[in-house]
C-alpha positions as CSV (number, residue, x, y, z in Angstrom):
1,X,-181.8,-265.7,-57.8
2,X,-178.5,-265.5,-58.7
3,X,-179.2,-263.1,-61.5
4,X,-181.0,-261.0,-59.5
5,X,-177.7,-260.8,-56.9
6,X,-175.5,-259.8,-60.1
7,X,-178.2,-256.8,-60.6
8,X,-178.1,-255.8,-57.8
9,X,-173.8,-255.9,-57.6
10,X,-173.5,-254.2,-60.9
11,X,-175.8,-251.4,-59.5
12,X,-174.0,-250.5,-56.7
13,X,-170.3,-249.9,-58.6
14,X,-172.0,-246.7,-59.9
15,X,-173.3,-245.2,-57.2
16,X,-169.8,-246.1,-55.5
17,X,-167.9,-244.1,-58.0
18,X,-170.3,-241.4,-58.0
19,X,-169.7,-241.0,-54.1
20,X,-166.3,-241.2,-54.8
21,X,-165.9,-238.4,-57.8
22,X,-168.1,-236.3,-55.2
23,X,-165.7,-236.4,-52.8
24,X,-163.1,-235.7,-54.9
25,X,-164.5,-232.7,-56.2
26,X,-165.1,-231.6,-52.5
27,X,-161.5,-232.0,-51.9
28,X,-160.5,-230.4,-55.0
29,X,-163.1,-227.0,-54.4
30,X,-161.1,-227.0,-50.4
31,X,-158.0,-227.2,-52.4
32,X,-159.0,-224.8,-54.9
33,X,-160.4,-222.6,-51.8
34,X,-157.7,-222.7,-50.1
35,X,-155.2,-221.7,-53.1
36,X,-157.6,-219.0,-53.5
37,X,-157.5,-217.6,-50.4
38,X,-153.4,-218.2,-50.2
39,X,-153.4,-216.2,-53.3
40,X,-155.5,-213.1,-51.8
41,X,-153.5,-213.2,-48.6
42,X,-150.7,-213.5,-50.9
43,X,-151.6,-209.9,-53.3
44,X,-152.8,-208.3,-50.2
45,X,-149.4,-208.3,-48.7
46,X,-147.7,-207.2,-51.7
47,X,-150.2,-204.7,-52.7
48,X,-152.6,-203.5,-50.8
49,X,-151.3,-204.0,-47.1
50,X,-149.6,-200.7,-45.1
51,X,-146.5,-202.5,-45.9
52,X,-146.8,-202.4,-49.2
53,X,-148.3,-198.8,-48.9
54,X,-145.1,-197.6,-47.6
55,X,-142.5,-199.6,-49.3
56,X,-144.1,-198.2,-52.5
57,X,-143.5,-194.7,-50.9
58,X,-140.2,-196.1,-50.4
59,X,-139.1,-197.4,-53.8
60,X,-140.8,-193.8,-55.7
61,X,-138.2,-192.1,-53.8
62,X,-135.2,-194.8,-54.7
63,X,-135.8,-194.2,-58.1
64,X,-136.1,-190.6,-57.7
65,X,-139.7,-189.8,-58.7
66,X,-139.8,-187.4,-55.9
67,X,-143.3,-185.8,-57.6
68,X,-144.7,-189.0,-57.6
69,X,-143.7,-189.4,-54.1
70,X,-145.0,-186.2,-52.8
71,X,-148.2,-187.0,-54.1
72,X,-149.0,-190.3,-52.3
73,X,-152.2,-189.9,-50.1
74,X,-150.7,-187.6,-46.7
75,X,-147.0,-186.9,-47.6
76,X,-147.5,-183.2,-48.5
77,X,-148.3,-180.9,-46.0
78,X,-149.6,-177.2,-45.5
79,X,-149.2,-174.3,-43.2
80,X,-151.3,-175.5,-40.5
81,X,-150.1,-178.6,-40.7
82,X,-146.4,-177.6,-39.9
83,X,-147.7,-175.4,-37.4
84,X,-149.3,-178.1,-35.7
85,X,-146.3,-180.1,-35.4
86,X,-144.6,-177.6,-34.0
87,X,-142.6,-176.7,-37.2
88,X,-142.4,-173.1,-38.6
89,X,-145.2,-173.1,-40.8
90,X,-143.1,-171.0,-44.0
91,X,-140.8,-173.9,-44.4
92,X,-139.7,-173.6,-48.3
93,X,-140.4,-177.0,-50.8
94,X,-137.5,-176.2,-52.4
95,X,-135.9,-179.5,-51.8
96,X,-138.8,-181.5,-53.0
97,X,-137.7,-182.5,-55.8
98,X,-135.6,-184.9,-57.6
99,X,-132.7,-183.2,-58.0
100,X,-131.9,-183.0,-54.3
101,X,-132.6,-186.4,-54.0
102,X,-130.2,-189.1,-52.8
103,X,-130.2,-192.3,-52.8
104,X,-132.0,-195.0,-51.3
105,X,-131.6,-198.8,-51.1
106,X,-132.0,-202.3,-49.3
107,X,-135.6,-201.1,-47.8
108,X,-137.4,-204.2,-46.0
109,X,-139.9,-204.0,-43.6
110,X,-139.2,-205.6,-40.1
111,X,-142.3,-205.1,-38.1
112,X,-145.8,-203.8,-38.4
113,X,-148.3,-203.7,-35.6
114,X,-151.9,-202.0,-35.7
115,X,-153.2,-200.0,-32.6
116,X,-157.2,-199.1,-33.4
117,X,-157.0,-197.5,-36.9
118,X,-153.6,-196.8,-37.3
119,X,-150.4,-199.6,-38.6
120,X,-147.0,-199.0,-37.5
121,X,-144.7,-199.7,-40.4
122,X,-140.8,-200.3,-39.5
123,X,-138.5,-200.2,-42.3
124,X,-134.5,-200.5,-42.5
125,X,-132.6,-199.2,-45.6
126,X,-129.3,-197.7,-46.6
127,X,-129.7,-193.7,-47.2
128,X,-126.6,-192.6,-49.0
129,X,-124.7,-195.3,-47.7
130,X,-125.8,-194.5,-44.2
131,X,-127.7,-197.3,-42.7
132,X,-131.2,-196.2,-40.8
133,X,-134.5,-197.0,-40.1
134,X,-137.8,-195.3,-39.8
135,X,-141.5,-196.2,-38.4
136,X,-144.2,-194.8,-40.4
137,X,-148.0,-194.7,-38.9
138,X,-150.4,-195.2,-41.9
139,X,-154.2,-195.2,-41.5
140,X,-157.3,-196.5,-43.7
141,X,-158.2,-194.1,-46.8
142,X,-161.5,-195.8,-48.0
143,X,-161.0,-198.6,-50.8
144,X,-160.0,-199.1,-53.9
145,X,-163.1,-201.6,-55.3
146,X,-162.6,-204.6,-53.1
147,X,-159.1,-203.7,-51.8
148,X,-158.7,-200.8,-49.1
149,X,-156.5,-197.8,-49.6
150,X,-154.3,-196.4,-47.2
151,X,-152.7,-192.9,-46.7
152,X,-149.8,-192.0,-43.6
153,X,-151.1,-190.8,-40.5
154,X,-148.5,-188.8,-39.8
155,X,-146.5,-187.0,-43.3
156,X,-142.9,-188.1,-43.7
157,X,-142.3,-185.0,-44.7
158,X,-138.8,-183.2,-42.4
159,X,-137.8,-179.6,-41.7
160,X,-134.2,-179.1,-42.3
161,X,-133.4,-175.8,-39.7
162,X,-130.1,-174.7,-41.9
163,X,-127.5,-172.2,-40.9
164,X,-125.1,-171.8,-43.2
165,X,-122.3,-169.1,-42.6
166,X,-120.0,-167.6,-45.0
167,X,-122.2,-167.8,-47.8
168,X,-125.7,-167.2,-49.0
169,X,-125.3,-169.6,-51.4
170,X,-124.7,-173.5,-50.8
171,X,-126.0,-177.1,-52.0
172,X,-127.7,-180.0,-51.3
173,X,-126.9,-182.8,-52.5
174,X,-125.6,-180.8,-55.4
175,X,-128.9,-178.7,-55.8
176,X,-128.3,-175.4,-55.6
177,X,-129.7,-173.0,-53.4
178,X,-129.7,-169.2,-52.6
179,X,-130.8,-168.4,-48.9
180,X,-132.6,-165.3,-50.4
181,X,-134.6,-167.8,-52.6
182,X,-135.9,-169.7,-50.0
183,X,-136.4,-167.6,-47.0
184,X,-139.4,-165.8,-46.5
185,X,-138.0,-162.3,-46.2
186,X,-136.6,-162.6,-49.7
187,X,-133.4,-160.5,-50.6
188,X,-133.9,-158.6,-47.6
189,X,-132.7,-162.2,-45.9
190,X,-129.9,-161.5,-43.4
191,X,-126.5,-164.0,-43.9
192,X,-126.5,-165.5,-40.6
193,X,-130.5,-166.0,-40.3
194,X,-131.9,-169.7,-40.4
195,X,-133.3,-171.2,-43.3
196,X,-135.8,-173.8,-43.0
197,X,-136.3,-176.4,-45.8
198,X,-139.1,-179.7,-46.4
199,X,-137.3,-182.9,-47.1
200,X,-138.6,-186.2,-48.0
201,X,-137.8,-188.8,-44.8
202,X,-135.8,-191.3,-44.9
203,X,-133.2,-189.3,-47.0
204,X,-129.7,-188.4,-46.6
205,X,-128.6,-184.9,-47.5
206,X,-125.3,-183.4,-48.3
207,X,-124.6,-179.9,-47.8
208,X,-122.0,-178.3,-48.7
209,X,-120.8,-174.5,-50.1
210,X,-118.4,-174.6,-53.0
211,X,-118.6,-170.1,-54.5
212,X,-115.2,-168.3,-55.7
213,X,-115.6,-166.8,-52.2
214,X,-116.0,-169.5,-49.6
215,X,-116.0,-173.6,-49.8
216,X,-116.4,-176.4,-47.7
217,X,-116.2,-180.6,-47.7
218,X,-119.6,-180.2,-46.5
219,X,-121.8,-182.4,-43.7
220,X,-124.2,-185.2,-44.5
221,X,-127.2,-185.1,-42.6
222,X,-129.7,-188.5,-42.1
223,X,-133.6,-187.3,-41.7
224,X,-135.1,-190.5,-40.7
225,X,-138.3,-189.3,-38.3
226,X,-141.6,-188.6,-39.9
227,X,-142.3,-184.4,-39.2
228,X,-138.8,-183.6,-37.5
229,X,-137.3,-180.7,-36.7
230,X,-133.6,-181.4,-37.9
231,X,-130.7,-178.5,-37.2
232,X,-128.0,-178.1,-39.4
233,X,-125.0,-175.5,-38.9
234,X,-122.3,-175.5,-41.4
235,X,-119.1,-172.4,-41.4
236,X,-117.7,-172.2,-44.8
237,X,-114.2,-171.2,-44.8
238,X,-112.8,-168.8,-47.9
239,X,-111.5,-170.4,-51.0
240,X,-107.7,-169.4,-52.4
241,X,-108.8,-167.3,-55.0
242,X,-111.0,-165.2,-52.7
243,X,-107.8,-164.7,-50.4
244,X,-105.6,-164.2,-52.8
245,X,-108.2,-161.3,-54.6
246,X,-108.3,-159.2,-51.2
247,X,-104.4,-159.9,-50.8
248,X,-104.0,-157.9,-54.2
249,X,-106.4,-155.5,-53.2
250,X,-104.6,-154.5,-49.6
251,X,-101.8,-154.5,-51.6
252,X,-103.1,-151.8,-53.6
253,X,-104.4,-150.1,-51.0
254,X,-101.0,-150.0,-49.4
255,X,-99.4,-148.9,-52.6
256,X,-101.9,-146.1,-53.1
257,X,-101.5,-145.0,-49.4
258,X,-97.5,-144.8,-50.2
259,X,-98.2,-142.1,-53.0
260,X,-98.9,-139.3,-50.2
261,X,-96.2,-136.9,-49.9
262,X,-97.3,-136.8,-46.0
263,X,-96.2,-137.7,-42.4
264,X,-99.6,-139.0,-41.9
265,X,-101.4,-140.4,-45.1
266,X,-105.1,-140.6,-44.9
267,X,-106.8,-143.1,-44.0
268,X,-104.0,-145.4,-44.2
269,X,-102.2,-147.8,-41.1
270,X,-99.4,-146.0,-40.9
271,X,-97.6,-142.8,-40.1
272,X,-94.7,-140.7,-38.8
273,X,-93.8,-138.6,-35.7
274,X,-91.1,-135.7,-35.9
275,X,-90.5,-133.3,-33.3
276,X,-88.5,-131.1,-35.5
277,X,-89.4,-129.4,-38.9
278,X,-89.0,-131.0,-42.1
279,X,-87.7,-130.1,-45.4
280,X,-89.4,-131.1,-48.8
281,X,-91.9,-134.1,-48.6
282,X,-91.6,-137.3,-47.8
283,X,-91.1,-140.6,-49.4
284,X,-93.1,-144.1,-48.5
285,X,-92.6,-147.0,-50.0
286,X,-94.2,-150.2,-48.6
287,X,-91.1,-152.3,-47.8
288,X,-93.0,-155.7,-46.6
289,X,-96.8,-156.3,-47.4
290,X,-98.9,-157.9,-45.2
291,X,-99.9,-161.7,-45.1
292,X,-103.7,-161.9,-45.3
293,X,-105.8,-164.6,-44.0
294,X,-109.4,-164.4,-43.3
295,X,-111.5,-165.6,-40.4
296,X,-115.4,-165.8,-40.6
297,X,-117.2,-163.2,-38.9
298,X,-121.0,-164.3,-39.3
299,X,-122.0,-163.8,-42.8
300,X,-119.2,-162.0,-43.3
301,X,-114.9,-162.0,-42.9
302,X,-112.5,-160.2,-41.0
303,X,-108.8,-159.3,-41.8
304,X,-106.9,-160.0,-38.1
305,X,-104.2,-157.7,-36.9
306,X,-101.5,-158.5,-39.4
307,X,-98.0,-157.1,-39.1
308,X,-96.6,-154.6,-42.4
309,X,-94.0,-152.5,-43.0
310,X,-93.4,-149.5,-44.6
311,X,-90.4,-147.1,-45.3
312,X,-89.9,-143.2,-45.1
313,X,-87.1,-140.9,-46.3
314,X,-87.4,-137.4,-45.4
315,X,-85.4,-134.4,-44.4
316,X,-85.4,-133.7,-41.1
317,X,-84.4,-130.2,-40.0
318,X,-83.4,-129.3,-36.2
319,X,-85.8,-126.7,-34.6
320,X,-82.5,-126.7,-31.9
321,X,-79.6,-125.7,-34.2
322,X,-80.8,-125.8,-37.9
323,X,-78.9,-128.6,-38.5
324,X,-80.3,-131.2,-41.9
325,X,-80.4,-134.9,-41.2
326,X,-81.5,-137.5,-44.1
327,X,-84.1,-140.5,-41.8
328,X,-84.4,-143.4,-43.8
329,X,-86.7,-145.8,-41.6
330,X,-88.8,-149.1,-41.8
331,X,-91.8,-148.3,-40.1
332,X,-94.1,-151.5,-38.9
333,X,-97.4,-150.6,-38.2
334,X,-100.4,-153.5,-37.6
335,X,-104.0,-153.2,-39.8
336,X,-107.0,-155.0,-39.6
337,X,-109.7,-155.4,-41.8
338,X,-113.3,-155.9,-42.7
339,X,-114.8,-157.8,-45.4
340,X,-118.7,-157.7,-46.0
341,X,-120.4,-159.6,-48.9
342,X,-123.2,-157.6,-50.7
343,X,-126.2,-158.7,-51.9
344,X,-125.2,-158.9,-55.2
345,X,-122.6,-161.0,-54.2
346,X,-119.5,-158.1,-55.0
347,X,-117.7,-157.7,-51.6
348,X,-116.6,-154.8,-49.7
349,X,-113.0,-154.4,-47.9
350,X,-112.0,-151.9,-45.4
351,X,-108.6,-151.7,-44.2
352,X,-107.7,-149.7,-40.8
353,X,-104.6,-149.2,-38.7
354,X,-104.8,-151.7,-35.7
């Protein structure tokens, strides 16, 4: 009997530990599980979720590859796609690239919502130092094996509507660009006509002029919304150099005009009235030139009514008595002029009596 009760005792230590490694190995398969399914949460978010979708879009542009950027599934755009969202639908690409780039930093998604098949992505950053913040709708693009692939809903693609006066040439963000390059009527493109350019959104854009002619400090601008329409007007103002090269040429003109042995030269700003007859010719001399400044005039400049003065001596002899008398006389006179830029980029100046 009492053997038999020490069989039985040894028998069931076994079968206790065997429950015992079972249930361990339950609770480490849940563990293992659970890890598991912490860990595909976990690569989902960072990889494969519409956050991660767009922060990559994000980050391509931050490190400039702005080709890289344009090719992630619905950034680029067509005709009919510009059209649709009410944009003009010859908007250049000009600025697609990484040279008109600028930067991009601190991006961190704050919210993201889904509405049927499309995610609302809401990101902060800093875009050339200006903080902002955009919401990008992204949709399902099939899957990539397991994982599924996203593409935006909506491109993040901007217009930037650019006027730029006083120059046909400016920059952005450095880049340069020549209105006749980007416009779709070519060199036939007027100076004061809109140009419309594709930028990548978020992005912050400096434009600025900086020619021998005409200069300015520039404007930034911030396109943050997904397929916007963004107007830009910027008036450059005329450099030094450029005013002092049309103040040497007036002078010139001035100069030459004082050559004519005449009362009246040709097509110059001033002149002189005698009732009597005169003997021999008369001699100008420009006795104070003009100070020229320049004020914008669309594309072009304007010389405004500017004072001048120049000096005569003639002979002057009395129809009444025949009598001589010598006039030496400062004679102020006002001009004006005109200043258009040819398409070659030489300029033209016309100078008239005002």
């Amino acid at each position: 009997m009492d053997q038999g009760a020490v069989g039985d005792a040894g028998a069931s230590r076994p079968r206790g530990r065997l429950a015992l490694d079972l249930t361990l190995l339950a609770v480490a398969g849940a563990l293992l599980l659970g890890a598991f399914g912490v860990g595909v949460a976990f690569l989902y978010q960072q990889l494969y979720s519409p956050k991660a979708f767009v922060e990559n879009y994000l980050s391509l542009l931050s490190e400039g590859l702005a080709a890289d950027a344009l090719a992630v599934p619905g950034v680029s755009v067509n005709s009919a796609d510009l059209e649709s969202s009410g944009l003009p639908r010859s908007a250049s690409d000009a600025l697609l690239r990484q040279a008109a780039l600028g930067s991009l930093s601190d991006i961190r998604t704050f919210a993201e919502t889904t509405e049927g098949d499309v995610t609302e992505v809401r990101v902060s950053y800093t875009a050339g130092g200006h903080p902002g913040s955009t919401t990008f709708l992204v949709e399902r693009n099939g899957w990539i094996g397991v994982a599924p692939a996203w593409r935006f809903a909506r491109s993040p693609l901007a217009v930037l509507d650019l006027t730029v006066r006083g120059s046909m040439q400016f920059q952005v963000n450095g880049f340069e660009v020549d209105k006749r390059q980007v416009s779709p009527d070519g060199v036939d493109a007027a100076p004061l006509d809109p140009v419309q350019l594709l930028v990548f959104s978020p992005g912050a854009y400096r434009i600025a002029v900086d020619t021998a002619i005409s200069a300015t400090s520039g404007v930034d601008v911030l396109a943050d919304q997904p397929l916007a329409n963004v107007p830009v007007q910027i008036q450059a103002e005329p450099t030094e150099e450029f005013v002092a090269v049309v103040q040497q040429r007036v002078d010139e003109f001035l100069a030459e005009c004082a050559t004519q042995r005449v009362l009246q030269p040709t097509a110059c700003p001033f002149g002189f009235v005698v009732t009597d007859r005169i003997e021999g010719d008369p001699v100008w001399s420009i006795a104070e030139n003009p100070v020229i400044t320049l004020t914008p005039d669309g594309g072009n400049w304007t010389i405004p009514a500017t004072s001048a003065s120049a000096h005569i001596d003639v002979d002057v002899v009395s129809l009444f008595d025949g009598t001589v008398s010598h006039v030496s006389e400062d004679v102020e006179f006002l001009l004006s002029g005109t200043i258009t830029v040819q398409p070659d980029g030489s300029v033209s100046i016309r100078v008239a009596g005002a």
